[in-house]
Every structure is written in structure tokens, then in C-alpha cells.
C-alpha positions in Angstrom: 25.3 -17.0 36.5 27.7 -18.3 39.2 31.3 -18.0 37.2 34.6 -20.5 37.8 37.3 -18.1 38.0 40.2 -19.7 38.1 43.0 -19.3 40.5 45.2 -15.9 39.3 48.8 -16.8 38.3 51.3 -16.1 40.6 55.2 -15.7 39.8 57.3 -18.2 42.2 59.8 -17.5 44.3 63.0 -18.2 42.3 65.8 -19.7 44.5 68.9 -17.5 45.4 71.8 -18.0 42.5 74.4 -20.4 43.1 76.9 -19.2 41.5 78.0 -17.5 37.9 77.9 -21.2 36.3 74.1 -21.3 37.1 74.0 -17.3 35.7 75.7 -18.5 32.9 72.9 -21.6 32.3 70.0 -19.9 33.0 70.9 -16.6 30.3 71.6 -19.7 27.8 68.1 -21.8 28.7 66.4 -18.3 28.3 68.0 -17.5 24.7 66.9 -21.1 23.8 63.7 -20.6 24.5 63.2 -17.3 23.4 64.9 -19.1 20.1 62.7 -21.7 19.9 59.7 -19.6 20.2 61.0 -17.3 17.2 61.5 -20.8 15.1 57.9 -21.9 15.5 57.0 -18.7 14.5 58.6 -17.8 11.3 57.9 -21.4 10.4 54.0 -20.5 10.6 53.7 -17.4 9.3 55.9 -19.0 6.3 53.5 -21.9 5.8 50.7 -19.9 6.6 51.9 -17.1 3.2 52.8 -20.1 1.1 50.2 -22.7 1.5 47.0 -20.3 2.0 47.4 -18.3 -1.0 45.0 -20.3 -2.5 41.7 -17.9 -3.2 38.5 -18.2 -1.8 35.8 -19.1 -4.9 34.0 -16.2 -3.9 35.8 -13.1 -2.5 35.0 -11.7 1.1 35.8 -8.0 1.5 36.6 -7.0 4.8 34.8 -4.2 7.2 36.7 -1.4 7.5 35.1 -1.5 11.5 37.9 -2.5 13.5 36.0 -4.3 15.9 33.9 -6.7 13.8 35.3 -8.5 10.5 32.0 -9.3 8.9 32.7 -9.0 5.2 30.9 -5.3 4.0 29.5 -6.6 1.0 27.1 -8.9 2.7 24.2 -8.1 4.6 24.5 -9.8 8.6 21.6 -10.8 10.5 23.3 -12.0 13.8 21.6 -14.6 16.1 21.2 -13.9 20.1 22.6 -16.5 21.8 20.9 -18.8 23.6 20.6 -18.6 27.5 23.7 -19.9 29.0 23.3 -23.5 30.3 26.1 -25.5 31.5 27.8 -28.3 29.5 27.3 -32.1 29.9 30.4 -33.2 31.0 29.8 -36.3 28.7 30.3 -33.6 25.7 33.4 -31.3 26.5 35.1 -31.1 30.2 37.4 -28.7 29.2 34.3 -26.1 29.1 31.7 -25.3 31.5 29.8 -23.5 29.7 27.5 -23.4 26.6 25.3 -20.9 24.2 23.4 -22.4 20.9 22.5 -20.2 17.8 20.7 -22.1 14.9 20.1 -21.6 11.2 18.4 -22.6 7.8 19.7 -21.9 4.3 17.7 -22.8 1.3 18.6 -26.1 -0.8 18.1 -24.2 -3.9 20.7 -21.3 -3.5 23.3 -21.0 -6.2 25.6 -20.8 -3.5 26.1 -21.7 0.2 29.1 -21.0 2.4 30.6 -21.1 5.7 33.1 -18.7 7.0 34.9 -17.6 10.4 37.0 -14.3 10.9 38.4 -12.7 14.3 40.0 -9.6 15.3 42.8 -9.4 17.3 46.1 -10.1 18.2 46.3 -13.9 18.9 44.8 -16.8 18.1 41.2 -16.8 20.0 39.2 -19.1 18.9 39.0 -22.7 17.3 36.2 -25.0 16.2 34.8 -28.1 14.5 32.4 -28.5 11.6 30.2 -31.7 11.4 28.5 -32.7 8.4 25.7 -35.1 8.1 22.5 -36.6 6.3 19.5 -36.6 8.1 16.5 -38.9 6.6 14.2 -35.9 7.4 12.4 -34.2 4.1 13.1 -30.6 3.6 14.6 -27.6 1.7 16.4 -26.4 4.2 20.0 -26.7 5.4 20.2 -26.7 9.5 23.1 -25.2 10.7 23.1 -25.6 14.3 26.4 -23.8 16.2 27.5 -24.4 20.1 29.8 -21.9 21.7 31.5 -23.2 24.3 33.3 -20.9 26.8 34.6 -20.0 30.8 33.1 -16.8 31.0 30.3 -14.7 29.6 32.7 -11.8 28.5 34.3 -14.4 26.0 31.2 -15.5 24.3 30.6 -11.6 24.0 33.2 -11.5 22.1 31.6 -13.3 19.7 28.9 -13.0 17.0 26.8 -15.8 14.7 25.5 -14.4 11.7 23.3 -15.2 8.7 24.9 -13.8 5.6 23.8 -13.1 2.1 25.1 -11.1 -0.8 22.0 -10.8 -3.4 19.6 -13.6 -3.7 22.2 -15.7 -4.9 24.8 -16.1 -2.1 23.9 -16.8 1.6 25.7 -18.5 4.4 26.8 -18.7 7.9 29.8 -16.4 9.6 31.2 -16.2 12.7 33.2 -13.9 14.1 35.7 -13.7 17.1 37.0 -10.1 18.2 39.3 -9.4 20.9 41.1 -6.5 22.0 43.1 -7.3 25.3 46.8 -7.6 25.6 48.3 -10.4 26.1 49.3 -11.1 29.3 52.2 -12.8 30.6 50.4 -16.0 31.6 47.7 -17.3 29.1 45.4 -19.4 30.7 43.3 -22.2 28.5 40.0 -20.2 29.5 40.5 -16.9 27.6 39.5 -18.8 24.5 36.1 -19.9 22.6 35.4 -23.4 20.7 32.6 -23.6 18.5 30.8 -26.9 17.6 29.1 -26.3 14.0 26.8 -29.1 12.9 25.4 -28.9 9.6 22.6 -31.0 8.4 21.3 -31.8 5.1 18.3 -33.5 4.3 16.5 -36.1 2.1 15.1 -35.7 -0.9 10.8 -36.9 -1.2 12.0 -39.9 -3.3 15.5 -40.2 -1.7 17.5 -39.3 -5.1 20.8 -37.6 -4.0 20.3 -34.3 -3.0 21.6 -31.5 -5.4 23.7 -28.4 -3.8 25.1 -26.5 -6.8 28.1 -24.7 -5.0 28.8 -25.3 -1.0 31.9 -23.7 0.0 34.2 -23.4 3.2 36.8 -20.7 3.8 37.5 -21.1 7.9 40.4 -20.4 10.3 41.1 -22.9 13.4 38.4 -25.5 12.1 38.5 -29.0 11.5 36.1 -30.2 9.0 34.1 -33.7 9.0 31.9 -35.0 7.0 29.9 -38.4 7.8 28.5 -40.5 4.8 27.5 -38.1 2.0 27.6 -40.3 -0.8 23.6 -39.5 -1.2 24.3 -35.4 -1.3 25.9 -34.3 -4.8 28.0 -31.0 -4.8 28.7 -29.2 -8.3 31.2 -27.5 -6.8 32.8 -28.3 -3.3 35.1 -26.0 -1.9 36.7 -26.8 1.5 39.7 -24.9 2.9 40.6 -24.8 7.0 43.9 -23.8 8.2 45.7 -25.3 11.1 43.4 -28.1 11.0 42.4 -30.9 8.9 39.8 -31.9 7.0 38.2 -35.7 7.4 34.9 -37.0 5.3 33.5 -40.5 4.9 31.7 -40.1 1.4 31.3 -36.9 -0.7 30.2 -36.7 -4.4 30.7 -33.3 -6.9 31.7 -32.5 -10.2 34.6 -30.2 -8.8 36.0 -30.4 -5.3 39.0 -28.1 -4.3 39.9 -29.2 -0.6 43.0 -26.7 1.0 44.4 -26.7 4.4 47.9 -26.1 5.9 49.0 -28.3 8.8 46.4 -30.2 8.7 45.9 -34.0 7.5 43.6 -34.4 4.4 42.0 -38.0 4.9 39.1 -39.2 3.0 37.5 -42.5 2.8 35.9 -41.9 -0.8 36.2 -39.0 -2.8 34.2 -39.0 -6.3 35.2 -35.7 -8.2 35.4 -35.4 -12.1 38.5 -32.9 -11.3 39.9 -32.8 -7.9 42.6 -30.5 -6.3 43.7 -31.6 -2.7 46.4 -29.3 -0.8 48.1 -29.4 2.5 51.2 -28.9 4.2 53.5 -30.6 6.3 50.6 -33.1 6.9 49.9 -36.5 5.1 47.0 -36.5 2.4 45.6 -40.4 2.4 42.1 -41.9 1.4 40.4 -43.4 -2.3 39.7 -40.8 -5.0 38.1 -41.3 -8.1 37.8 -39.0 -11.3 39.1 -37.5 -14.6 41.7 -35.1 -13.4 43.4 -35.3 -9.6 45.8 -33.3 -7.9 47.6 -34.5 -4.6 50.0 -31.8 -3.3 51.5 -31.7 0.6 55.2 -31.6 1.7 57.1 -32.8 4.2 54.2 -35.5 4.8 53.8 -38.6 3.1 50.8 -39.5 0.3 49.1 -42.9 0.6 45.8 -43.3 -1.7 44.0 -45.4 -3.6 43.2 -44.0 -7.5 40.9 -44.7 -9.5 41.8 -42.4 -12.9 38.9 -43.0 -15.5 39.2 -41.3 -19.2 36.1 -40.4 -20.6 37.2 -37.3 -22.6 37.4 -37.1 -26.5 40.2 -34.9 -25.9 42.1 -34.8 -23.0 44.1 -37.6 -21.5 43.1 -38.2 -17.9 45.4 -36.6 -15.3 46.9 -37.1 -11.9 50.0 -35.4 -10.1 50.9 -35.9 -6.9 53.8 -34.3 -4.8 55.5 -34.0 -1.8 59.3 -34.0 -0.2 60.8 -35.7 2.2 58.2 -38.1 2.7 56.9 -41.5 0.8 54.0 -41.9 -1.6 52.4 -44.7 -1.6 49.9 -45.1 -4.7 47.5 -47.8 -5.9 46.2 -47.4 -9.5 43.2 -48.2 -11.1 43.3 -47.3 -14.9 39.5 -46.8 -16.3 37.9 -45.9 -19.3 34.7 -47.0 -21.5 36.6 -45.7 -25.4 38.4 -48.3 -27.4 41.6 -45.7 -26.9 42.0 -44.0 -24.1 44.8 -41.7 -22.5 46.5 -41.2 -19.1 49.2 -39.1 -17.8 50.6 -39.5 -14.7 53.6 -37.9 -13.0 54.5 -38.4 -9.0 57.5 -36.8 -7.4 58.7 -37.1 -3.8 62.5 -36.4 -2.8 64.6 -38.8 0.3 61.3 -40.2 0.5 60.1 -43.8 -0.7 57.9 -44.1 -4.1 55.7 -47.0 -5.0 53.4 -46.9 -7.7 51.4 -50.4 -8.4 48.9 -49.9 -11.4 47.3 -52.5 -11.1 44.6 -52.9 -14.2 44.8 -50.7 -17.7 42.4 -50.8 -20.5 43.5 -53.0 -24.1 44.8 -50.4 -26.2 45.7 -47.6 -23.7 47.9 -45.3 -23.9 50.0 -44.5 -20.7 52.8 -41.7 -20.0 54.1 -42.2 -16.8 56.9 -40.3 -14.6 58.0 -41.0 -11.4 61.0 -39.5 -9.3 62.5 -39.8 -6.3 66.0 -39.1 -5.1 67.8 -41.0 -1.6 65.1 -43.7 -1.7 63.8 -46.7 -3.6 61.6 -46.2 -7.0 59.7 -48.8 -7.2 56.5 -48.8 -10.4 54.3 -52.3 -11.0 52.9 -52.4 -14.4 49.6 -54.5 -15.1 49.9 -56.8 -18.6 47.6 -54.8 -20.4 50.3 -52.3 -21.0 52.2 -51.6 -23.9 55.0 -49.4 -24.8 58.9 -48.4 -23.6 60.0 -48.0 -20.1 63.2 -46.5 -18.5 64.7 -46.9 -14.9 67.3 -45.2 -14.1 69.9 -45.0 -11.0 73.3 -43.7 -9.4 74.7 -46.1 -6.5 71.9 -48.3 -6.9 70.5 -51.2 -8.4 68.2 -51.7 -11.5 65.7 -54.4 -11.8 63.7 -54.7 -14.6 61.2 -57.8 -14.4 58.9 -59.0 -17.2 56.5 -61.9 -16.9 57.2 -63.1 -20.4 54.5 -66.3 -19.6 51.6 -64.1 -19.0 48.8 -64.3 -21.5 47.3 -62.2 -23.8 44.5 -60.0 -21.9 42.6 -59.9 -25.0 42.3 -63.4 -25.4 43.7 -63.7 -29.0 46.6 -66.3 -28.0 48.9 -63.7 -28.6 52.6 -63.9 -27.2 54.3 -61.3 -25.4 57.0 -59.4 -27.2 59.7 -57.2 -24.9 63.0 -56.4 -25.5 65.2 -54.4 -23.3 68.8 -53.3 -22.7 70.8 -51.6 -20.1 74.4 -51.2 -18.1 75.1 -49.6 -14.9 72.7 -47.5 -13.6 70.3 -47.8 -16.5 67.9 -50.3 -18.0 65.2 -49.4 -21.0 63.5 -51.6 -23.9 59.7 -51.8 -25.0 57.4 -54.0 -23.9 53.9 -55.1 -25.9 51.4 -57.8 -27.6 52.5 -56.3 -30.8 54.9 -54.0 -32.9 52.3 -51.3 -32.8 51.5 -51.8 -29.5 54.8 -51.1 -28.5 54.8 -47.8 -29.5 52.2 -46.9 -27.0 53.1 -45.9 -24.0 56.1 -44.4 -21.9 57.1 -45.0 -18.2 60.3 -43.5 -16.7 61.2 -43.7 -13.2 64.0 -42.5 -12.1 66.3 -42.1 -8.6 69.4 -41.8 -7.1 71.7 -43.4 -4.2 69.2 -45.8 -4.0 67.5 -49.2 -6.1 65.1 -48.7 -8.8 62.7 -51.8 -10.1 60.3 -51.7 -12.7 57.7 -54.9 -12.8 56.2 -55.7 -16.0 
């Protein structure tokens, strides 16, 4: 194969000194630098320990061989690569070349994974995972994987393996090793991108397609999933670091979703419990379930919820959290029970918070707490609610607004009852269709050196 090597670096001639002054200012550009390169660092590695602790759902023990770090409890089958062709510059300029491995992993296993792991001492290799439908028939999963690379050495140093631990685990791994120093000048070709596409198929009488536990634990990947309203997971697990994760339509009972420095955006979400995690990147899309977790920081939160209580027992749930950064929350307030429960609780800090809830069931119950501190609180109630509320400020103002012409949602001819009282900084009172009624519920929201308003 005829290789593009690329021109070797060369150091260049530096011009003669012109003085101390210049001494003086190139030391200080250099200790800058040098600095600013320490910074980004220890600001990884600090993300990288506090946002990836969360575990894998199933544990991967490392080979003690140095050289390879398939996990030693799994049994590897690892593809030859296909014959190196080069790459359609409609799909990637940035590589000229290309190898293909493919697999298949049975619909019915209890569990399904993907996973990536490299050896050595820098970053090597990045990738992208596509997800999609087919509207083929089978009981197989494709998993089709594209190496892309400058020379042959660097997609040697690389393996694509089928994995399974018992009959009960089995999934796809690949694996990055590299040894050499690194050299003073880094060029873009001493590195590997993979292209993962992973297709699911159709059912014989196009029902959604069970998958009982699919699970991602990847390094440099971003993850994307088209339209998979018609696939449904019992339990999703999806974490990538460094990169995001981006889906159209997915369906499951659970769905944990992790990533650090990476954006978390999805169109639809439907997930009885769901637990969504980044860091320092936003977290935004429609989610729908039982119990929901939102959690990023320095990034803001903008979603649309819809919370639905079907329990006998517990309330339904949502948190969501971040700092320095807005959230931005629509809420839908669902249930089929003549009582139902909801607790919600958002926090942000010197970032903006807007709740809007904008429909409750008759007879709900609703405990709601939202905080923020150096920015406006702002919390929309619909009509249908009943109980107390308290806004609270310092160095800001308090508006408290209830529609006392609204009419009864339950159609009784009922008129609005709502007291309230308050002095600088504070405003509370109850709010209902009737004396029991407003007992119900509780929403505080509270901030400072800023306005607070409460709609009713």
C-alpha cells in the first residue's frame, strides 16, 4: 500500500534576541503556557475522578497483559480486519484510509454491551457510535465498525473483538494499545477514529423489539441514536466520556445515561426511572416517567417533563441540578389515581431558574422546592393546584400573582379561596378550591440579590 507520510516537523530558526526586554517576555509567554497547559489538566483529571465514578452495570476486570486491556473474565474472539481500501472523501477527509470488522449478537441475550479500552500514555483514539432501526427481520444485532487511520502501524495497534462472559453476557470491545513516546510535535495522523454502527432489526409483526439489558461503558465516543421509539430496552445504560450522547427516540424501563464534558441532548426520552449525568455540558431534551434525575454543572438544564404518578406508594420524583448555569423547566403533572403525589426539587446557583407547571391533576398533591441564588426565581403554577406557597428574597423583589377569576377546573362552580401575607423580602399564604384543599400542597422558592415571582 502506497503510504502519505507527512512532511517531518522541523524546529525554525528562532531570530537572534533583541534585547533582555524580549528575554524577559519570552521566559514569561513560556511560564504561561506551560501554566495554561497544567490548568487544563488538573481540571480533567478532576472532572474525569469526580464525574466518572459512576459504575459500570456489569464490572470489567482488566488483563493483567500490559499490552492488551481486554477484560480477563471474558472470552475474545477478535476480527481480522478488512483489506485496507482508501476512504471516500465524501465520508471523512481527515483520513485516507479505512479497515471494516463486522458483527452479530443475539436479540435474546440477557445482556448486550459495548465497550472500548486503550493502553498507553495519551489519548489515542476517539470514535462515534450510530444507532438505528432497520425494517429488515432478524435475531441478530449488526454491529458494523470502520477504523479509519494514516498508516497501517496505527490500525495495528488496534484490535475488534467479540466478547462473552457465560451464555448470558456478550458484546463488542475494542481496544487501542500504544507504546511510543510522545514526541515533541504531535501530528493529527498518529491517531485512530472508529465509526461503530449498530443495527437493530424488526420484529415479524413489527411490535417493538425487546432487548432486556443494552449497555455502553466507552472512552472518546459520542453516542447517537436515530428513531428508536419501536426498540424497548429494560435496562439502558449509556456512559461516554469526553463526548456526548444524542438520541431521537428511545424507550426502557430504566435508563442511566453518564458522560463528563459532554452535552446530553435527547429529543424523547420514555424511562419509568431515569438518571441523566454530565458535566460542565448542558443536559436538554423531553423526558417522561416516574422518577427523573437531571444532574450537570457549570452548564445550563432546559427540558421538557412530563412526571406521571402511577405508584400506590411513592410520590413521583424529579431533581435536577446544576451551578452557575440556568434551568429552564416545562412541567407536565400526570397521573390516572384520584390522589396522586409529586415531589420536585431544582437547584441552580448565579444562574436563572424558571419552572412553568403547566397542568396538575384535581386533588394532587405537590411539594415543590426551587433555589437559586444571584438570579431571578421564577415558578408558574397551573389552577388545579392547591395548597401554601413561599417566595422568598434579599435585595430583591417579591411578586406573588393569583388569578382570583379563574374557574373551578372541576367544573363545580366553585370560587377560588387564597389568602396570603408578606413584608420585605418575603411573601406566603395558601391558595385552593377549598379549606381542605388548601392543605395540600407546598411550593417554596427561594433566592437572593435578585426578584422572586410566584404565578398562581
Amino acid at each position: 500500500m502506497d503510504t502519505k507520510v507527512p512532511l517531518p516537523s522541523q524546529d525554525l530558526p528562532v531570530p537572534a534576541s533583541t534585547g533582555m526586554e524580549e528575554s524577559i517576555r519570552r521566559k514569561r509567554c513560556k511560564k504561561l503556557k506551560v501554566f495554561r497547559k497544567l490548568a487544563v489538566t488538573a481540571l480533567l483529571l478532576w472532572v474525569g475522578s469526580r464525574y466518572l465514578r459512576l459504575q459500570s452495570p456489569i464490572s470489567f476486570k482488566e488483563d493483567d497483559d500490559e499490552h492488551w486491556p481486554i477484560p480477563k473474565d471474558m472470552s475474545a474472539d477478535c476480527a481480522s480486519w478488512s483489506d485496507t481500501v482508501e476512504t471516500d472523501p465524501d465520508i471523512t477527509e481527515e483520513f485516507p484510509y479505512s479497515a471494516e470488522a463486522a458483527f452479530e449478537l443475539p436479540v435474546s441475550a440477557d445482556t448486550l454491551f459495548l465497550i472500548s479500552r486503550s493502553h498507553g500514555r495519551r489519548p489515542f483514539s476517539s470514535g462515534n457510535i450510530n444507532y438505528v432501526q432497520s425494517d429488515e427481520v432478524s435475531d441478530s444485532i449488526k454491529v458494523d465498525v470502520t477504523a479509519y487511520f494514516w498508516h497501517e502501524k496505527y490500525l495495528d495497534a488496534s484490535k475488534a473483538c467479540l466478547l462473552k462472559r457465560d451464555d448470558e453476557h456478550t458484546g463488542v470491545g475494542i481496544f487501542t494499545k500504544w507504546d511510543e513516546p510522545r514526541r515533541r510535535h504531535r501530528h493529527e495522523h498518529q491517531k485512530l477514529r472508529f465509526d461503530v454502527r449498530v443495527t437493530f432489526p424488526r420484529t415479524e409483526d413489527d411490535s417493538p423489539l425487546d432487548i432486556n439489558r443494552f449497555f455502553t461503558d466507552l472512552e472518546i465516543y459520542s453516542q447517537t441514536f436515530a428513531d428508536l421509539s419501536n426498540v424497548a430496552f429494560g435496562h439502558l445504560g449509556l456512559r461516554s466520556s469526553l463526548a456526548g450522547v444524542r438520541a431521537e427516540s428511545l424507550t426502557a424501563r430504566n435508563a442511566t445515561i453518564a458522560s463528563s464534558l459532554g452535552p446530553i441532548k435527547i429529543q424523547s426520552l420514555v424511562a419509568s426511572e431515569a438518571y441523566l449525568a454530565t458535566s460542565l455540558a448542558p443536559i436538554e431534551g423531553t423526558f417522561n416517567g416516574s422518577h427523573i434525575t437531571l444532574t450537570t454543572s457549570n452548564a445550563p438544564i432546559k427540558v421538557d417533563i412530563n412526571l406521571s404518578h402511577e405508584s400506590d406508594h411513592d410520590k413521583a420524583q424529579l431533581r435536577m441540578n446544576t451551578q452557575n448555569a440556568p434551568i429552564d423547566a416545562t412541567l407536565n403533572l400526570l397521573s390516572s389515581k384520584d390522589e396522586s403525589g409529586f415531589d420536585v426539587i431544582a437547584h441552580t446557583a448565579h444562574g436563572r431558574l424558571g419552572l412553568d407547571v403547566v397542568s396538575a391533576p384535581l386533588n394532587s398533591n405537590l411539594a415543590l422546592h426551587a433555589t437559586t441564588a444571584i438570579a431571578p426565581a421564577y415558578v408558574g403554577l397551573p389552577v388545579t393546584y392547591e395548597g401554601s406557597f413561599y417566595a422568598e428574597t434579599s435585595l430583591g423583589s417579591v411578586t406573588v400573582a393569583i388569578d382570583g377569576e379563574a374557574e373551578d377546573p372541576a367544573g363545580k362552580g366553585r370560587k377560588r379561596i387564597a389568602n396570603s401575607e408578606g413584608n420585605r423580602g418575603r411573601s406566603s399564604g395558601k391558595v385552593g378550591w377549598s379549606e381542605e384543599g388548601m392543605e395540600r400542597g407546598e411550593v417554596t422558592v427561594v433566592t437572593s440579590l435578585s426578584a422572586v415571582e410566584i404565578k398562581l
